[in-house]
Residue frames as qw, qx, qy, qz and C-alpha x, y, z in Angstrom:
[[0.066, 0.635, 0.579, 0.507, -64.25, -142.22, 157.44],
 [0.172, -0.065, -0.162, 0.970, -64.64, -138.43, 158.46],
 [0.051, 0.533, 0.776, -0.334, -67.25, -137.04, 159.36],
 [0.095, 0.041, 0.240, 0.965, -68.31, -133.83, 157.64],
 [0.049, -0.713, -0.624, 0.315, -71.57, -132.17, 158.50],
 [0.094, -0.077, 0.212, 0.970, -72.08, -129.27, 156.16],
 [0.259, -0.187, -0.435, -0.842, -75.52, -127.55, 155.98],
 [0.682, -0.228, 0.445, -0.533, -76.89, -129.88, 158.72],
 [0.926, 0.288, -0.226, -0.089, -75.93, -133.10, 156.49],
 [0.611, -0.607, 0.488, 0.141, -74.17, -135.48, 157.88],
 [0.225, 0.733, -0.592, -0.249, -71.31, -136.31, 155.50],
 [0.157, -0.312, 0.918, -0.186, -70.33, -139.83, 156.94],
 [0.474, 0.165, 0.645, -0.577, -74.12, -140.81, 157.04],
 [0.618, 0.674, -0.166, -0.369, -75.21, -139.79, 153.39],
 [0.092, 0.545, -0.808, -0.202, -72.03, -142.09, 152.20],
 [0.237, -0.098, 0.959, -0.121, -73.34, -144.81, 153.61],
 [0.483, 0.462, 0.428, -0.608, -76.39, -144.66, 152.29],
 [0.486, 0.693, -0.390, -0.361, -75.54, -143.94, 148.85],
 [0.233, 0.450, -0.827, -0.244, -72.99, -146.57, 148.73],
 [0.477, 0.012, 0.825, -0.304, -75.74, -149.14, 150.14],
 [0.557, 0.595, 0.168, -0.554, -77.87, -148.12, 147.28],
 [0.224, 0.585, -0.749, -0.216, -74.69, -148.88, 144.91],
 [0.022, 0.153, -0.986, 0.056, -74.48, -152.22, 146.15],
 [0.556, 0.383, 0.618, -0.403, -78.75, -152.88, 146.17],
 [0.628, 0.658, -0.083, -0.408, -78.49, -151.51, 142.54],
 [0.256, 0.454, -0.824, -0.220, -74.92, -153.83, 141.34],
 [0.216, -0.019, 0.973, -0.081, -77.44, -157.20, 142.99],
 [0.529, 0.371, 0.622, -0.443, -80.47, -155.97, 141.18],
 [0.257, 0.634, -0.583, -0.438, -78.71, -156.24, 138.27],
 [0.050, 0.346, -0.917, -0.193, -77.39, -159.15, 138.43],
 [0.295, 0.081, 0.933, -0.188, -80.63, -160.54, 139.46],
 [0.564, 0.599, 0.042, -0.567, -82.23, -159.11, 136.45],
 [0.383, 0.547, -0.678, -0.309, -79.58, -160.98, 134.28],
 [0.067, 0.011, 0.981, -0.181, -80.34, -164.04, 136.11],
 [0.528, 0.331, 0.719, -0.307, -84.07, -164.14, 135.62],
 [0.564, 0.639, -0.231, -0.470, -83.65, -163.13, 131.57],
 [0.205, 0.495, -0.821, -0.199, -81.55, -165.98, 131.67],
 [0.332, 0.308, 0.857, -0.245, -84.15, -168.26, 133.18],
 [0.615, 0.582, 0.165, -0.506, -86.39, -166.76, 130.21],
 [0.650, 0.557, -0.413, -0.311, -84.13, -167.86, 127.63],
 [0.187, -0.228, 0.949, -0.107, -83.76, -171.26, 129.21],
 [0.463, 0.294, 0.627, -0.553, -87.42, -171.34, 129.25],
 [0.488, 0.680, -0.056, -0.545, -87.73, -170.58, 125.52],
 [0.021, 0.459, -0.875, -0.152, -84.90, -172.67, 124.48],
 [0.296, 0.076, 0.949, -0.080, -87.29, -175.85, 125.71],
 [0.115, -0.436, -0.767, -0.456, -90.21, -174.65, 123.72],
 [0.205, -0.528, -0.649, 0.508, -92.03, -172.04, 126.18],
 [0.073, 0.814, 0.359, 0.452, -94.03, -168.93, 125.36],
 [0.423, -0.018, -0.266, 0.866, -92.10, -166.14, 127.14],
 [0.337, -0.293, 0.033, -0.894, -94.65, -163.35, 126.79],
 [0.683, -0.505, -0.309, -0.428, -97.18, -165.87, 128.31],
 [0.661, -0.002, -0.561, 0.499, -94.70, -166.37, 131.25],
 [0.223, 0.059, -0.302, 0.925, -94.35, -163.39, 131.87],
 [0.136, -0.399, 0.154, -0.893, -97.92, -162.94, 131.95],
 [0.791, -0.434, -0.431, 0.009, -99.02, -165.81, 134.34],
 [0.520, -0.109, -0.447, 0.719, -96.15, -164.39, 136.59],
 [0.386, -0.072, 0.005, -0.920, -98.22, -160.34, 136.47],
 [0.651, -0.429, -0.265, -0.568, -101.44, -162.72, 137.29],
 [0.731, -0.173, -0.641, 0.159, -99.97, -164.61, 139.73],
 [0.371, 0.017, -0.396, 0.840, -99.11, -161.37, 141.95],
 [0.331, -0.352, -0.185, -0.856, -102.23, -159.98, 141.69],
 [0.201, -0.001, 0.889, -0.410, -104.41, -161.33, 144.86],
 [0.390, 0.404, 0.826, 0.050, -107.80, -164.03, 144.75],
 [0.274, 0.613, 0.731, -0.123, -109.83, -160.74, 144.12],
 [0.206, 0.679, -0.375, -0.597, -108.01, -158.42, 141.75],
 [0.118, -0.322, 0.878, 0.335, -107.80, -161.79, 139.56],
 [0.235, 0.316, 0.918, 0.041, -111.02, -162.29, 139.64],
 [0.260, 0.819, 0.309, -0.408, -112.11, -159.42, 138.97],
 [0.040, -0.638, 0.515, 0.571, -110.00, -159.17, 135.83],
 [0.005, 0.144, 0.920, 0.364, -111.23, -162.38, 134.43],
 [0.229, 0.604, 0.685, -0.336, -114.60, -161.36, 134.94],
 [0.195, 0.858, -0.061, -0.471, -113.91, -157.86, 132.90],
 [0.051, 0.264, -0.789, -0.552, -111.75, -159.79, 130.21],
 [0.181, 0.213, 0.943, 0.179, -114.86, -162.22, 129.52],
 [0.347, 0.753, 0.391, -0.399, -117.25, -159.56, 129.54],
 [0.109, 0.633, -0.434, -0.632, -115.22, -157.68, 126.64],
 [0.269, -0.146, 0.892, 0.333, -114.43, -161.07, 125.01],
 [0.196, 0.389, 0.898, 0.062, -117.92, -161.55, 124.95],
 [0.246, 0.711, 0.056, -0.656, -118.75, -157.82, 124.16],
 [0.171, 0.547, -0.688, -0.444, -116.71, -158.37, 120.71],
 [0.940, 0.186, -0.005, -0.287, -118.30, -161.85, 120.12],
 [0.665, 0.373, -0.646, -0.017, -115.20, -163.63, 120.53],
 [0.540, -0.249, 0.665, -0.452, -115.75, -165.76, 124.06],
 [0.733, 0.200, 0.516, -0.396, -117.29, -169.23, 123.86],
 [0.162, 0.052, 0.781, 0.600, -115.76, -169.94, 119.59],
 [0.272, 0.790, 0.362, -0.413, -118.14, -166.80, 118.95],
 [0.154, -0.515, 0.391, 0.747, -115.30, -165.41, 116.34]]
């Protein structure tokens, strides 16, 4: 591999880079196709997929963004009268 330094860019450096990127983007593929296939495993047995997906978005959220989201969904719920079999 040659080195080539045009402009103050190294030539040799930038390759490598790029082609790491290549190869972070051809495994975050695959591991996108590998957790859509764990959704339609999941569905297959009888699972709610949107609600998967969003217990997995609360589960990333820490104690007190989570609580503080259920606190602001139940206030709404209960703004709108539907909390508590208010509907």
């Amino acid at each position: 591999m040659t080195t080539t330094n045009t402009g103050g860019v190294a030539g040799a450096q930038l390759r490598s880079f790029i082609e790491r990127i290549e190869r972070l983007e051809e495994e975050k593929k695959a591991i996108a196709d590998d957790i859509r296939d764990v959704f339609a495993e999941a569905k297959g047995t009888g699972f709610d997929v949107k609600t998967m997906r969003e217990v997995l978005r609360i589960r990333r959220l820490d104690k007190d963004a989570r609580d503080e989201a259920e606190s602001l969904l139940d206030l709404y719920l209960h703004a709108l009268g539907m909390a508590g079999g208010e509907e």
